[in-house]
MARMARDREN-268306 format. One line per field, with one value per residue (C-alpha): residue in three letters; y, x, z. Coordinates in steps of 0.001 Angstrom, whole numbers, plus 500000, padded with zeros to 6 digits. Example, Ala and Ser with C-alpha at 12.3 -4.5 7.8 and 13.67 -1.06 7.14 Angstrom:
<atoms>
resn: (ala,ser)
Y: (495500,498940)
X: (512300,513670)
Z: (507800,507140)
</atoms>
This chain:
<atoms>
resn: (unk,unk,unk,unk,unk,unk,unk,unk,unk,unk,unk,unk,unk,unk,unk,unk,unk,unk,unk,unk,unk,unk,unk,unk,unk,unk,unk,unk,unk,unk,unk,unk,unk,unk,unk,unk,unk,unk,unk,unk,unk,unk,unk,unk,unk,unk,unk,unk,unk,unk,unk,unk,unk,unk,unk,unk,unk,unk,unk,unk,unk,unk,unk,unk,unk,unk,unk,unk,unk,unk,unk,unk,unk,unk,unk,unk,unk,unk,unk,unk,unk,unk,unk,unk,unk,unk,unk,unk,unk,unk,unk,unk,unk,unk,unk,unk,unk,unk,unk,unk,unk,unk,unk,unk,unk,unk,unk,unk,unk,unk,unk,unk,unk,unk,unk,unk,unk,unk,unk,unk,unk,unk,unk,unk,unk,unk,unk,unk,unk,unk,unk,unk,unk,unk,unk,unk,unk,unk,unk,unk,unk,unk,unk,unk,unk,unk,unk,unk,unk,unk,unk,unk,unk,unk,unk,unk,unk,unk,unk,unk,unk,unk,unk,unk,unk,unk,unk,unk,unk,unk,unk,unk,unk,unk,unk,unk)
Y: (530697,529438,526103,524793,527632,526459,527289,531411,531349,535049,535033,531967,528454,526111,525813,529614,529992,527443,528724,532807,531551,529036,532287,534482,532133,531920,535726,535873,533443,535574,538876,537645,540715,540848,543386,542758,542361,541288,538604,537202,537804,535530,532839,532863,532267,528804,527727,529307,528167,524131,524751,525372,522584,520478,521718,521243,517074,517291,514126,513773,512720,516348,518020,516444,517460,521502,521141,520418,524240,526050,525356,527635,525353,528703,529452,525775,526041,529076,528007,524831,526458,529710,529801,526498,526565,529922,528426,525214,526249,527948,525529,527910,531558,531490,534790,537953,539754,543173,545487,548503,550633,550942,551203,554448,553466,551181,551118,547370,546804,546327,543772,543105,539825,538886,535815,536178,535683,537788,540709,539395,541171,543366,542470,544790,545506,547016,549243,550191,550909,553774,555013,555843,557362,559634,560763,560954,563432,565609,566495,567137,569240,571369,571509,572875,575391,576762,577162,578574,578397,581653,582405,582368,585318,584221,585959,588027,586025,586551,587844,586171,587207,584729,585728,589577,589879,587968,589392,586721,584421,586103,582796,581932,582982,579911,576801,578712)
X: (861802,860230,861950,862601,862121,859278,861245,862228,865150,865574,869342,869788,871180,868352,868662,868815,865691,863775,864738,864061,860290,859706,860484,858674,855726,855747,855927,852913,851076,852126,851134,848784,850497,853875,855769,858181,859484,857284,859478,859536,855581,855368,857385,855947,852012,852046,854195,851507,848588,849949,850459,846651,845459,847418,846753,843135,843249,843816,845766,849149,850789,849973,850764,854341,854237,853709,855779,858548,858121,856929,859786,858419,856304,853956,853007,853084,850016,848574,848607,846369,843863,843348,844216,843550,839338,839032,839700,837728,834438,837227,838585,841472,842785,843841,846132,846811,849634,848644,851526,852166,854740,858398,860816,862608,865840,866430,863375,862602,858995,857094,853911,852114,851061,848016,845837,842395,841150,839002,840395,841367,839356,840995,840508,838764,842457,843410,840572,841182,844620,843653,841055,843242,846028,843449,842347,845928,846262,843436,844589,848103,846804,844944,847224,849388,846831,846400,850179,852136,855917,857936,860684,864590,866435,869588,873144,875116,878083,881030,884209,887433,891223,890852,888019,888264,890960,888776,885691,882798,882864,886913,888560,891594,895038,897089,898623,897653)
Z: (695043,698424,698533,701578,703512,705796,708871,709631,710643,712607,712030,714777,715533,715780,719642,720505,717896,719909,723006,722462,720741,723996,726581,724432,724702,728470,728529,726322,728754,731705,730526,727661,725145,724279,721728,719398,715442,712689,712191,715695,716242,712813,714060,717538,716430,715158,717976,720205,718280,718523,722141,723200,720482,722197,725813,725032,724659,728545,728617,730637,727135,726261,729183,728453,725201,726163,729142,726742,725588,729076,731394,734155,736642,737467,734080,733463,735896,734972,731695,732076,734992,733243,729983,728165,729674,727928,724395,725100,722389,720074,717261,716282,716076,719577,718964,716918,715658,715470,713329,715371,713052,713029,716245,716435,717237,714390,712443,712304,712395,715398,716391,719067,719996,722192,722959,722489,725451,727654,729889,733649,736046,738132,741941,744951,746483,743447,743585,746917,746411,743490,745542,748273,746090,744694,748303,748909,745364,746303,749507,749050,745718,748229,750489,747736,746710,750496,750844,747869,748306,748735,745884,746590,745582,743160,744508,742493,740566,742777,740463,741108,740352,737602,735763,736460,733751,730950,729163,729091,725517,724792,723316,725611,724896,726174,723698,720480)
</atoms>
């Protein structure tokens, strides 16, 4: 029976529970995806979900309210100059848990979650930055190609006193 059962409790003390769902909310406000359990993907969309509703009244009551959650004064900001605006004509459904399989190590299963929110653009330095490591690429792949590498001849094994008296894969003699 479901009876009261309305909080998961992911094998936690209440304050450890808060605090693991409160980083793993800044993290998914930092890097707007995050991977991890079912479980803890589960747990972590509500909280998300009541954080934007209440980020979107735009009142310093509220701001208090989230700030009790997001501890980190950056994504603090972030969160209320680019985040909150995008969900302003959205109601609900601010983010998605998206099951991904199984982890290989253990096989718990694995989610993704993500806010719904559009893709940052990716700024000019960026840009240059890849342009110049593929210049970079090209030439030292023709460079390559121009100037193959000689091979190194492999000595002979050199045969000791030691190992002249054994034959190669002859189990050893001694403490039997």
């Amino acid at each position: 029976m479901g009876h009261r059962d309305k909080v998961k409790k992911l094998g936690r003390t209440k304050s450890h529970r808060e605090a693991m769902l409160s980083n793993m909310a800044m993290s998914l406000f930092t890097h707007r995806v995050i991977k991890t359990t079912d479980a803890k993907a589960k747990a972590l969309k509500p909280i998300v979900d009541r954080l934007i509703t209440t980020a979107k009244q735009d009142t310093l009551h509220a701001k208090r309210q989230v700030a009790k959650t997001i501890h980190n004064k950056d994504v603090f900001k972030k969160f209320f100059a680019e985040i909150v605006p995008q969900f302003e004509d959205r109601n609900s459904g601010f983010s998605r848990v998206v099951k991904l399989g199984v982890r290989r190590g253990d096989g718990a299963p694995i989610s993704v979650v993500e806010l719904l929110t559009e893709k940052p653009k990716e700024t000019e330095t960026k840009d240059k930055k890849a342009k110049k490591t593929a210049k970079k690429s090209d030439s030292d792949s023709k460079a390559a190609v121009s100037k193959p590498k000689p091979k190194k001849e492999k000595a002979a094994p050199v045969k000791t006193k030691a190992s002249a008296g054994k034959t190669a894969g002859a189990p050893s003699t001694k403490n039997k």
